[in-house]
Every structure is written in structure tokens, then in C-alpha cells.
C-alpha positions as CSV (number, residue, x, y, z in Angstrom):
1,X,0.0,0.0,0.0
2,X,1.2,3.4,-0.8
3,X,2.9,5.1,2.2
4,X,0.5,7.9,1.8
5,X,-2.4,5.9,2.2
6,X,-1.0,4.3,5.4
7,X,-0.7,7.6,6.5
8,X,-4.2,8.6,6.5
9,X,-5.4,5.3,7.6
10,X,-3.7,5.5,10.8
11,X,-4.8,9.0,11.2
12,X,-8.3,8.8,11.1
13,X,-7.8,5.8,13.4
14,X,-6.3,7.9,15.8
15,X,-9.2,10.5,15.1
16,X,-11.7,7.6,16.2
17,X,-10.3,7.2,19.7
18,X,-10.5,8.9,22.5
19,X,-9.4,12.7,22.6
20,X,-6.7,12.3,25.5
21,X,-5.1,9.0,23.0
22,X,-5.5,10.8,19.7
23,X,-3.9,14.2,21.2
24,X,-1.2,11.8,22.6
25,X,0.0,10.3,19.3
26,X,-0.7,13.1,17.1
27,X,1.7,15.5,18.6
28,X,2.4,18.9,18.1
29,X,5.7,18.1,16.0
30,X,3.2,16.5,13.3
31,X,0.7,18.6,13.4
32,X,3.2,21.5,12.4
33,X,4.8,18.9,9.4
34,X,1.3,18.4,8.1
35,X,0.5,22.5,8.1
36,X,3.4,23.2,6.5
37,X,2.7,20.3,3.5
38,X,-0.4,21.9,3.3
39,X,1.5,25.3,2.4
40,X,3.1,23.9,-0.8
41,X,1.7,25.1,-4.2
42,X,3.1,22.5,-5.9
43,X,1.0,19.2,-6.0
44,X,3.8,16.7,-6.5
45,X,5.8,18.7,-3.7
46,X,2.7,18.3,-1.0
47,X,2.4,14.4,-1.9
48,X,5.6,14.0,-1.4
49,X,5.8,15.4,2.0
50,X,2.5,14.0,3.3
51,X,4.7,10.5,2.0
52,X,7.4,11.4,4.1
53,X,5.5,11.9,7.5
54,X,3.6,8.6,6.6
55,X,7.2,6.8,6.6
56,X,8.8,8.6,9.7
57,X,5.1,7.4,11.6
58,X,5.0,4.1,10.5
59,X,8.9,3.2,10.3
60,X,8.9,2.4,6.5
61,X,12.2,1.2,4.8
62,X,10.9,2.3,1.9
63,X,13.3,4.9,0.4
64,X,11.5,7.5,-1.8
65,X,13.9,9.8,-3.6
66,X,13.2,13.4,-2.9
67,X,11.1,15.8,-4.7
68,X,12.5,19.0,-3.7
69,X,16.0,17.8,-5.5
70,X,14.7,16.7,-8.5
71,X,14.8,18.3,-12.0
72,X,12.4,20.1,-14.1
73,X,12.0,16.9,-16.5
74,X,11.6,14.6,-13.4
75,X,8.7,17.0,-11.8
76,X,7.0,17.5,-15.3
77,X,6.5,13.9,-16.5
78,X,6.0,12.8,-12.1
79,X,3.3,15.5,-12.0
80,X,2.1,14.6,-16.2
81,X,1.2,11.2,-14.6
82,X,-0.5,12.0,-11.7
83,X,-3.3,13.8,-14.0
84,X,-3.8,9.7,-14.7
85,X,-7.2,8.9,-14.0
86,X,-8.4,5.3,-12.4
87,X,-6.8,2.3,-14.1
88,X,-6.1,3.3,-17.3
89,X,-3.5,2.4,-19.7
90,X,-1.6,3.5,-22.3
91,X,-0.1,6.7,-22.8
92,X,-1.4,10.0,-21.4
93,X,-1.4,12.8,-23.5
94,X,-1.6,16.4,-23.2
95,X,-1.8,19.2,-25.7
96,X,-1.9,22.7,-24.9
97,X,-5.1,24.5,-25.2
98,X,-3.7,27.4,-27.4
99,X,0.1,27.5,-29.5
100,X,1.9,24.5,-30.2
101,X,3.9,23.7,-27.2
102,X,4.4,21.6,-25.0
103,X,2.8,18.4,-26.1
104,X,3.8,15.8,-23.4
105,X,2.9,11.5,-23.7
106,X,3.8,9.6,-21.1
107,X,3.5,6.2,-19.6
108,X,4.3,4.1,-16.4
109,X,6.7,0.9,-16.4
110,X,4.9,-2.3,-15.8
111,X,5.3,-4.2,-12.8
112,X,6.9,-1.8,-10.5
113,X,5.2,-0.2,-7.4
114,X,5.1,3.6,-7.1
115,X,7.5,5.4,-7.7
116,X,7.6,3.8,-11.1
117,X,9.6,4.6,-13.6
118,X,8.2,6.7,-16.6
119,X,8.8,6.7,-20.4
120,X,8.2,10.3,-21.8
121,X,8.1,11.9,-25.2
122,X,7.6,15.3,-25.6
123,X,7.5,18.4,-28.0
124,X,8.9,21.6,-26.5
125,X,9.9,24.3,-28.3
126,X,10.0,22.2,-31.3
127,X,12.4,20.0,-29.6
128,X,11.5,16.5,-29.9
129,X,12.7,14.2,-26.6
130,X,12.8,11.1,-25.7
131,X,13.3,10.2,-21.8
132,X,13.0,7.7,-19.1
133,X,12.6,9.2,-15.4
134,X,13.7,7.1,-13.1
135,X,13.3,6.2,-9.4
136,X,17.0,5.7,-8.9
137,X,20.0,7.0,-9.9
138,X,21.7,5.7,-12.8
139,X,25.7,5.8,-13.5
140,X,25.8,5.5,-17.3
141,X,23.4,5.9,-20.0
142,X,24.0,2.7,-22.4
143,X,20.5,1.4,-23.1
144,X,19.6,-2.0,-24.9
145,X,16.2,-1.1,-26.3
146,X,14.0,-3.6,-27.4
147,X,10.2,-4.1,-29.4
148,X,8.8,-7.1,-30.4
149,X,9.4,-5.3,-34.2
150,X,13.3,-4.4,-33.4
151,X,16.5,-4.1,-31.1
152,X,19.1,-2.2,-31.1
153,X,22.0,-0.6,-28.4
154,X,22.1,3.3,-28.0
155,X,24.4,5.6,-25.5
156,X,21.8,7.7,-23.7
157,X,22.4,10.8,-21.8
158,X,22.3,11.2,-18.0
159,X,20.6,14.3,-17.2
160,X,19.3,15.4,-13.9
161,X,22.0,13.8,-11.8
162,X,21.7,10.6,-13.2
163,X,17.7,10.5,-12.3
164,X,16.7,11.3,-16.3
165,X,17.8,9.1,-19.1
166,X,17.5,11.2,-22.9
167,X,17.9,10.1,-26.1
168,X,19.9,11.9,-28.5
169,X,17.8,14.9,-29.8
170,X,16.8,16.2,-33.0
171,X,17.1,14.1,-36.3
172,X,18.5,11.0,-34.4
173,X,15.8,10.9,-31.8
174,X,13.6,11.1,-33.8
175,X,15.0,7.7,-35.5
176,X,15.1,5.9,-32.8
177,X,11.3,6.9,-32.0
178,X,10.3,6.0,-35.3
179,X,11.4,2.7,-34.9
180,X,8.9,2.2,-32.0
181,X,6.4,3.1,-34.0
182,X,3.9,0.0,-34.6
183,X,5.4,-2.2,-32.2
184,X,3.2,-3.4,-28.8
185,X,5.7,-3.3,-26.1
186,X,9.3,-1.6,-25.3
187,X,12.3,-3.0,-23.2
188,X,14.6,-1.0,-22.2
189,X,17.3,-3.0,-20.7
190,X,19.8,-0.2,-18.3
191,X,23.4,-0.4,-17.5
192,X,23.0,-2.0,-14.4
193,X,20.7,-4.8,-16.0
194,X,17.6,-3.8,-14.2
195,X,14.3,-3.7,-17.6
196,X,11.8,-1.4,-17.8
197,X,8.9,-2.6,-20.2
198,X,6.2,-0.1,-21.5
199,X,2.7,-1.0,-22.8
200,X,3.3,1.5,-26.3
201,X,0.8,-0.5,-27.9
202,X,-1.5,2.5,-30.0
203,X,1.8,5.1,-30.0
204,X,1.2,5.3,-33.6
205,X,-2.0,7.2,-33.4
206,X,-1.4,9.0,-30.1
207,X,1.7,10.2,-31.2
208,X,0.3,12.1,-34.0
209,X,-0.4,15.2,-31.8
210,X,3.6,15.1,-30.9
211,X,4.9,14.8,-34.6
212,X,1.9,18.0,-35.9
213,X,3.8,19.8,-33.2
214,X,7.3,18.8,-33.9
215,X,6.8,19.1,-37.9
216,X,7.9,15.6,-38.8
């Protein structure tokens, strides 16, 4: 269960006792964590601290990397994916209501438990991207990637402290998407040997909001 969750179950448990028991356990040192979560703007960034009571309360070993150090690409496509509604699949896509820019896809890993690692392609500023945010850090970028239409090996770029992994950009990124085009599911094989596999089944139509945007 999400630490999150866990959270707020034992809180409203503690909201069901007794006064004396609830003002016990909920102390004042909590009670001025949760007001100050409650003070961030930023959605992701308020999660993310509401996780990080729920693990000090219920002695977790879960390690969540933190927000509040990661990069502008990691806290787009994080905060891109929480816009996910129920169980859906496939990619979600966003367009911008007026101009061009940005239009973002992206997709959770399957298998893994939050946080999970993301595939994201976007168009920005008529930039065409391809990257994986991860939940760890990564020490090099070669990447085995593989479809059940192709493989191939590609040197990737560590961005964002080694927590983004990008494809090359421009005309060559835009190869290597291409050749994901039509296939139903994408292996990325890492440096350390840990796979990520992607449902991309349907990319070719909803990437055609991405490539109007991009010119390609």
C-alpha cells in the first residue's frame, strides 16, 4: 500500500479514539509537518511530504527519492502522470489548449510499485525528446532497447543527476522513436541490467499530436 495511504489510515484511526489517545499520538511536532505540506503550491511537492510523515510514523524502509531535488524533467512527466485517472493504460497525452507547445505522452513501467519509472516523449519548443525518469540513480546511460518489431544498443544521456535518461535529440531521436512506431511493447534494458517494459501498444496514433507539433 502506498505510504500515503498508510498515513491517512492510521490517522483517522487515531481521530476515532479517544481525545486524550488521539492528542497523545498526534503531537504537536506532526501537526506543524502536516500544516506546512499543506503550504506547498506545488502538488507533487505536498504528496511528497505527506509521504514522508507517513514513513517517519509508520517506520517504512521504503526509500522515496526526494522531490524537492529533483529536476524540471523529473517533476513534469512525475506530476504529467498524476493527471492519470483510475486504471487506465496506455499513454497519457496532453496538448496545450492554445500555441503548439508543449505536447507531453507519457506512460508508467509495468510491474513496479510507485514510484515507477516513466517513459516520456515530448514536444517543446519544437524540440523532440525522448526520456526515461527514473526512481533511482543511474551511472551510465548505455541502453539495450528492445520491441517485439526491433532491437538495437544506444548511449543515452544522464541528465538530472543521473535520475533522467535522454535520447539523443533532434534528427536522431527522432529515428530511434520511429522505430517504436507499430510495435506493442518496449524493453529498455539499463546499464546496471535492471528492464523497464512499456505497454506502447496505440503510439502510432497517439503520437500524432507530438509529430503536428514537432513538424515531422
Amino acid at each position: 500500500m502506498n505510504a500515503l495511504k498508510i498515513f491517512f489510515c492510521t490517522l483517522l484511526s487515531l481521530l476515532f479514539t479517544s481525545p486524550g489517545k488521539a492528542e497523545n499520538n498526534l503531537n504537536q511536532k506532526m501537526i506543524e509537518e502536516l500544516t506546512q505540506c499543506r503550504l506547498e503550491s506545488s502538488q507533487l511537492i505536498r504528496l511528497d511530504c505527506y509521504d514522508k510523515i507517513a514513513l517517519s510514523s509508520t517506520s517504512s524502509s521504503n526509500a522515496l527519492p526526494d522531490v524537492t531535488q529533483m529536476g524540471k524533467t523529473w517533476r513534469q512527466a512525475t506530476e504529467h502522470e498524476m493527471k492519470r485517472t483510475g486504471n487506465s493504460a496506455g499513454f497519457l497525452v496532453s496538448v496545450p489548449e492554445t500555441g503548439d507547445y508543449p505536447v507531453l505522452m507519457t506512460i508508467p513501467a509495468i510491474g513496479f510499485q510507485p514510484p515507477r519509472p516513466i517513459l516520456m516523449l515530448s514536444c517543446i519548443d519544437n524540440i523532440t525528446r525522448m526520456q526515461i525518469i527514473l526512481p533511482t540513480k543511474q551511472d551510465a546511460g548505455s541502453v539495450m532497447v528492445s520491441t517485439d518489431k526491433t532491437q538495437f544498443t544506444a548511449e543515452w544521456f544522464l541528465r538530472e543527476n543521473g535520475y533522467v535518461l535522454e535520447s539523443s535529440r533532434g534528427i536522431p531521436g527522432i529515428d530511434e522513436i520511429k522505430r517504436l512506431l507499430n510495435a506493442e511493447r518496449l524493453t529498455l534494458k539499463l546499464s546496471n541490467n535492471e528492464k523497464l517494459t512499456f505497454n506502447i501498444s496505440g503510439i502510432s496514433q497517439q503520437i500524432i499530436p507530438l509529430r503536428a507539433a514537432c513538424h515531422w
